[in-house]
N, C-alpha and C positions, 0 to 999 in steps of 0.2 A: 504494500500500500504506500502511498506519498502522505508527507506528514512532515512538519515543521518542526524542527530539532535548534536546539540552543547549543551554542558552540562558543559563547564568552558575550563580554560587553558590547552590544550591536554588532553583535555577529548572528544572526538565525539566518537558516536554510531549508527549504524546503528539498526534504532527500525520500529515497526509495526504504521503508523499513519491514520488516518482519510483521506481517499482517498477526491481530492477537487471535491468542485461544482461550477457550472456557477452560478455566484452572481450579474452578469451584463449584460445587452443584447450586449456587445462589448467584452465580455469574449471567450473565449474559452477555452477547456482544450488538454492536448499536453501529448501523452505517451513517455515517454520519452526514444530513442533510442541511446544516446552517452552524457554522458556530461563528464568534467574536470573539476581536477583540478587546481582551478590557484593561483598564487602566494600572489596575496591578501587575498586570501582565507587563508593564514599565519597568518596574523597579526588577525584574527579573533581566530584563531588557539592559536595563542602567548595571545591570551586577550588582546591585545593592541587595540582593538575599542570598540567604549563605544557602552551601547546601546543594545549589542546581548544577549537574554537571554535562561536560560535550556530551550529543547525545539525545539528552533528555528529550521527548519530545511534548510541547506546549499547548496551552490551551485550559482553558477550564468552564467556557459559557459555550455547551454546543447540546443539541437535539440530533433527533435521527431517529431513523427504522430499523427495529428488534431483527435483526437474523439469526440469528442463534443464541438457546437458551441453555441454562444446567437446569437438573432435574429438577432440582428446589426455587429454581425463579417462577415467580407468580406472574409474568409476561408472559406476551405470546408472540409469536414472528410475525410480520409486518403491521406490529401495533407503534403507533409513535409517538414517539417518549419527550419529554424534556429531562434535562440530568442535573440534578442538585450538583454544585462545584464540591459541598462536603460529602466525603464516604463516610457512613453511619451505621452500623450493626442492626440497631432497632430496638436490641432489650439489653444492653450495661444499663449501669446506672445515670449516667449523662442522659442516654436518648431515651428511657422510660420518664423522664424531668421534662424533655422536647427539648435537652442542651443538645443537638445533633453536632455542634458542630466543636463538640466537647467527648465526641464518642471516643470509647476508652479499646477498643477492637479492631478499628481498623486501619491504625496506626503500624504496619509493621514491623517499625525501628528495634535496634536494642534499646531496651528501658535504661541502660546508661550512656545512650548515642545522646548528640548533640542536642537535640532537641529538649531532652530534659534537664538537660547540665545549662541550658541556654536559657530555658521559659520555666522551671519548675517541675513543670510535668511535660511528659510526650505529647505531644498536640495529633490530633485526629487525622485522618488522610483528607488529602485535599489533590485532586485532579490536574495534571500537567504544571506543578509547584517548585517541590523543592524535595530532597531526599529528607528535610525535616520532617516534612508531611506524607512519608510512607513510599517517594519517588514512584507514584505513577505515570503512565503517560497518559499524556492528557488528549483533548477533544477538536485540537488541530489540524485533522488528520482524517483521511478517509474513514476509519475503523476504531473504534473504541471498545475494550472489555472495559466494562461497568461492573466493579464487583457489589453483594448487596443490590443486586440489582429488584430483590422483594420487597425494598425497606424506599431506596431513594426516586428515584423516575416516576416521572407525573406523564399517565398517557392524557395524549390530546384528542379532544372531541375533532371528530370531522369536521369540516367548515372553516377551521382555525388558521389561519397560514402559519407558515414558520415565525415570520417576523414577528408578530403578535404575542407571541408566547417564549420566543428564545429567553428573553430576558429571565424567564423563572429561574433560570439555571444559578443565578447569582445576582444581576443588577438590582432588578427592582426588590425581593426578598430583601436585599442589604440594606436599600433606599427604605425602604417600608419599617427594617428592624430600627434603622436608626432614628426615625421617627417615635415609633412605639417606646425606643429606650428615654423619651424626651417625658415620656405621662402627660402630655400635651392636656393641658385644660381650657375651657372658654374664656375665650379670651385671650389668650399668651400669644406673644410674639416669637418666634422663632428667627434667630440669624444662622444661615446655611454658610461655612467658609468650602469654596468651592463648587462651578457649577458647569461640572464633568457630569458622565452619568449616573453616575451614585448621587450626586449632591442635586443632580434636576430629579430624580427621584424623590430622594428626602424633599425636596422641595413639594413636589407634587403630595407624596403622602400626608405629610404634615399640613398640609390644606385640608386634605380628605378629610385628618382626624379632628376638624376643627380650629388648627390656627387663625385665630385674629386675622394676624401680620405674617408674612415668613420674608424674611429677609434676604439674597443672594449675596455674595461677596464672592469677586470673582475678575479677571483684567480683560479676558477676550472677549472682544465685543458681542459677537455670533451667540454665545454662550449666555452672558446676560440676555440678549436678546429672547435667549428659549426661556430663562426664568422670567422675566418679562410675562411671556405666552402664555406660563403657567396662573401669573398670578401675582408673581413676586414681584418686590419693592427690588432695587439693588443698589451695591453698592460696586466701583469703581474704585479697587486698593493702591491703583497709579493714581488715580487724581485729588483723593483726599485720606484724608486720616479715618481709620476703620473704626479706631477707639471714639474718636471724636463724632463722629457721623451717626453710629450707632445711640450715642449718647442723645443725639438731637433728637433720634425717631423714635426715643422712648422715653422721653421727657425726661430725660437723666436719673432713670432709672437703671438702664442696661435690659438686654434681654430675658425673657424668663429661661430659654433653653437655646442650647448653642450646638450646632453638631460638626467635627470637622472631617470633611467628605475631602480630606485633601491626605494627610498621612505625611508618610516621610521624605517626601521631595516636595515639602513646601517650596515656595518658589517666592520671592520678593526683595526690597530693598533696605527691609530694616536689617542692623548691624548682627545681631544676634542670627538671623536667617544666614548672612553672606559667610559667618564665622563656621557654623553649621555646615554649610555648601563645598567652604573650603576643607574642612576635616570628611567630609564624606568622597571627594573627589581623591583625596591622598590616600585615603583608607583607613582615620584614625578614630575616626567616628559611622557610623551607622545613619543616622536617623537626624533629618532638619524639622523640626517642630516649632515653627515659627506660627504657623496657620492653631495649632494646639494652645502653646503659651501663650495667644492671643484673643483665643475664644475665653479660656480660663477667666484673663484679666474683665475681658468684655460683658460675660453673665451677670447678671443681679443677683448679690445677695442671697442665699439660698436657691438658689440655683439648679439647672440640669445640664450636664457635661454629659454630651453621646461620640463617640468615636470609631464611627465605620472606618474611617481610612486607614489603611494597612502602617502597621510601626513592626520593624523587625530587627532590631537590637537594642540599642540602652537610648534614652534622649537625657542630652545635657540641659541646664539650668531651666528644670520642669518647678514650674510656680507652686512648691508644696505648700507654702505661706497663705498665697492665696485660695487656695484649693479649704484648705482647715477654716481659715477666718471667715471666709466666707460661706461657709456652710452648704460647699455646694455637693451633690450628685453626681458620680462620675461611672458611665458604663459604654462598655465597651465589647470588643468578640470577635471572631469571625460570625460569619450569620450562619442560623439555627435554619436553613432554608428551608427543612422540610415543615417545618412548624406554622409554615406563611403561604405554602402554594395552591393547596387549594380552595384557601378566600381569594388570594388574589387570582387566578386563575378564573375563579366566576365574576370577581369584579372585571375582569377583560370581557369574560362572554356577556356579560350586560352592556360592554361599552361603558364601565364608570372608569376606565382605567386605558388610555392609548400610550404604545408605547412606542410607538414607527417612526416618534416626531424627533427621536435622537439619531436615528439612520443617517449620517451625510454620506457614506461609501458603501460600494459591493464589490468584490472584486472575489476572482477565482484565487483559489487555495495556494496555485501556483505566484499566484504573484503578493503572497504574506510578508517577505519580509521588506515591502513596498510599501505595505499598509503600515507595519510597524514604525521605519522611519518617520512614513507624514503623521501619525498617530500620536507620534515627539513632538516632532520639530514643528507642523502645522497644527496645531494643537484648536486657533481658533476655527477653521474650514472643516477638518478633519474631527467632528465631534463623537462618532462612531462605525466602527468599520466592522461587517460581516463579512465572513468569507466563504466561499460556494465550494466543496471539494467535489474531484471529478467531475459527472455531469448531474448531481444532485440540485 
């Protein structure tokens, strides 16, 4: 099969690999009819996550059609699926909680590999990631084995296009989680720092739930633009002061909840960001959390701290001061996707939920690491890119 492999810092390739097989009576395999790429998918990109080696093949947001089962999948062949980006067991203790994305099974590192000496505990498998998260390959690719394939994949009603529903696999679930971790009440303002498609999601959701206000913070015009579409107020962090701006639209209160849909390649030109940028570039640091320490300082007073954006080693001069005094809420995760898919899944078939309006790219499998560069570097055109494998 062809599939998109990671070979170092902006280096992927689309190469010929070893088509998968069913290695589990709870396997399945999935031809794969649409996947994207996503934003995380950057920092794999950037080299900024430990763990991923030549090879590896990428991806994590992809759908497709059942062609082969094991004996215990509760699929059927040419049923089609969308694929939670977390691999989840179904019955540890995490996923009887609905923590999927905390499942304790399908991980399977040595319990003293990095990933526990790194984060505490072993972190759950996660699809076309990192050897931390179980080194699967992922969903970039003609063919995918789906392990767990009883527990994670949401078959799609007929009628559904792909584009419609790809998202379950990670974006919107993430967008929706991080909303839900805000306890959004009437009336509250919500600031969204970043407005990629995690953060136009959160944006979106956090309407849904109720938000007053939801706030965008964001530089690419296009981008504002979509939060705009949605709803959202915004702000422009090139042309004024986020802290300051914030302050006006909430009567100098600050926000009631803050989420930051941006992670560890914050991006801007306060000092503490560029200090950040430069130890991440050398290799002496991990993680710029400008977009973070800035939401922290921005919340009101008791407060709600949500953190969908991926952080993958240590972050320097994290506001603990502010964090305690101000009595705020701070939650965070990979997302619990199976916990979210099918509300949201009928919130799509009603139409309360569009999600096509992030699409700016399609392009064939073979021309991925084409998408990945403008994906970078055109960040405001380039707001979403699907990719078509073979003649799917």
């Amino acid at each position: 099969m062809r599939a998109l492999t990671w070979h170092g810092t902006h280096d992927v390739r689309v190469e010929t690999m070893p088509d998968p097989e069913i290695m589990n009576p709870r396997d399945a395999i999935i031809k794969v009819t649409a996947t994207a790429i996503c934003g995380s998918d950057l920092h794999l990109y950037d080299g900024v996550i430990p763990g991923v080696l030549a090879g590896d093949i990428l991806g994590h947001e992809f759908m497709g059609e059942v062609v082969e089962t094991g004996a215990k999948s509760t699929l059927k062949k040419g049923q089609r699926v969308v694929v939670p980006f977390t691999i989840s067991c179904g019955s540890c203790f995490f996923c009887e909680k609905q923590l999927y994305s905390a499942c304790d099974n399908s991980n399977p590192v040595d319990k003293q590999d990095a990933s526990e000496m790194l984060y505490g505990h072993a972190m759950s498998g996660l699809f076309g990631y990192s050897h931390l998260t179980g080194g699967y390959p992922g969903g970039q690719a003609e063919y995918v084995r789906v392990p767990f394939s009883d527990v994670g994949p949401i078959v799609v009603p007929d009628g559904l296009d792909d584009e419609k529903v790809l998202f379950l696999s990670d974006i919107l679930p993430t967008g929706w989680m991080a909303a839900d971790n805000c306890d959004i009440e009437e009336g509250d303002t919500v600031a969204v720092w970043g407005a990629g498609p995690v953060g136009l999601f959160a944006v979106q959701s956090a309407l849904l739930m109720g938000a007053h206000k939801v706030i965008a913070i964001d530089h690419h015009p296009n981008r504002l633009a979509l939060a705009r579409g949605l709803g959202a107020q915004v702000i422009d962090f090139r042309q004024t002061s986020v802290l300051q701006a914030l302050m006006e639209m909430t009567g100098g209160l600050g926000p009631d909840a803050v989420i930051d849909a941006v992670g560890m390649e914050s991006h801007g030109f306060a000092i503490d960001n560029v200090l950040d940028n430069i130890k991440q570039t050398i290799g002496i640091g991990a993680d710029a959390g400008h977009a973070l320490r800035e939401a922290i300082m921005a919340v009101r007073k008791g407060g709600r701290v949500s953190v969908p954006g991926v952080y993958g080693g240590f972050l320097d001069k994290f506001p603990l001061g502010a964090l305690m005094e101000k009595g705020l809420q701070l939650r965070t995760g990979q997302t619990h996707v199976q916990k979210y898919t099918h509300d949201l899944l009928r919130r799509i078939e009603e139409g309360e939920i569009d999600t096509t309006f992030l699409i700016s790219h399609r392009l064939p499998l073979e021309e991925a690491a084409t998408g990945y560069a403008n994906f970078k570097d055109r960040q405001d055109e380039w707001t979403k890119v699907v990719l078509k494998p073979g003649n799917a």
